[in-house]
C-alpha positions, 0 to 999 in steps of 0.5 A, a space after each residue: 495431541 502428540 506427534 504419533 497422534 497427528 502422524 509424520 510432519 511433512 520434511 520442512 526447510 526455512 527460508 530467511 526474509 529481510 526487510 529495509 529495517 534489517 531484521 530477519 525473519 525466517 518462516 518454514 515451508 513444506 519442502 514441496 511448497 512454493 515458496 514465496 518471493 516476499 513475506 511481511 517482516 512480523 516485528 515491523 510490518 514492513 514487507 521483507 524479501 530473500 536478498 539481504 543485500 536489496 530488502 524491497 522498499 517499503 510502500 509508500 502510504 498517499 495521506 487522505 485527500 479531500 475532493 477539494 484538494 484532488 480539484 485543485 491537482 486539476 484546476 488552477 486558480 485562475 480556472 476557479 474563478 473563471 468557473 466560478 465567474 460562469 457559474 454567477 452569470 447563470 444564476 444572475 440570468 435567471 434570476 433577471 439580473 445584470 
């Protein structure tokens, strides 16, 4: 479909984004569209910004945490073995045991 079938385009105006790995991307923008503070860089990912001098940072990925290790955040050894000398005395109650 050519230009005279779609009709005018809307006058449009590129907008330069730069992300911490230095590369440069420039999308265009309806020149009455709002344009956007930050873009993602197409070659690395990374998020890229409208000042060159201070690109955004990248964001920090946390690695997978099993429930075991978000427990130890919370408890100390000591308090482990606390709950789990607790935890024992029960069982041993029940069952009749000293």
């Amino acid at each position: 479909m050519g230009e005279s079938e779609r009709g005018e385009s809307a006058p449009r105006q590129r907008v330069a984004y730069f992300c911490a790995n230095g590369h440069e991307v420039r999308p265009s923008f309806a020149l009455e569209a709002e344009v956007p503070e930050s873009w993602d860089c197409p070659r690395c990912g990374l998020p890229a910004g409208r000042n060159e001098q201070a690109p955004p940072a990248a964001p920090r990925n946390e690695p997978y945490k099993t429930h075991l290790a978000y427990v130890k955040e919370r408890r100390s050894d000591a308090d482990g073995q606390a709950i789990l000398e607790e935890a024992l005395a029960r069982l041993r109650a029940q069952r009749g045991e000293a």
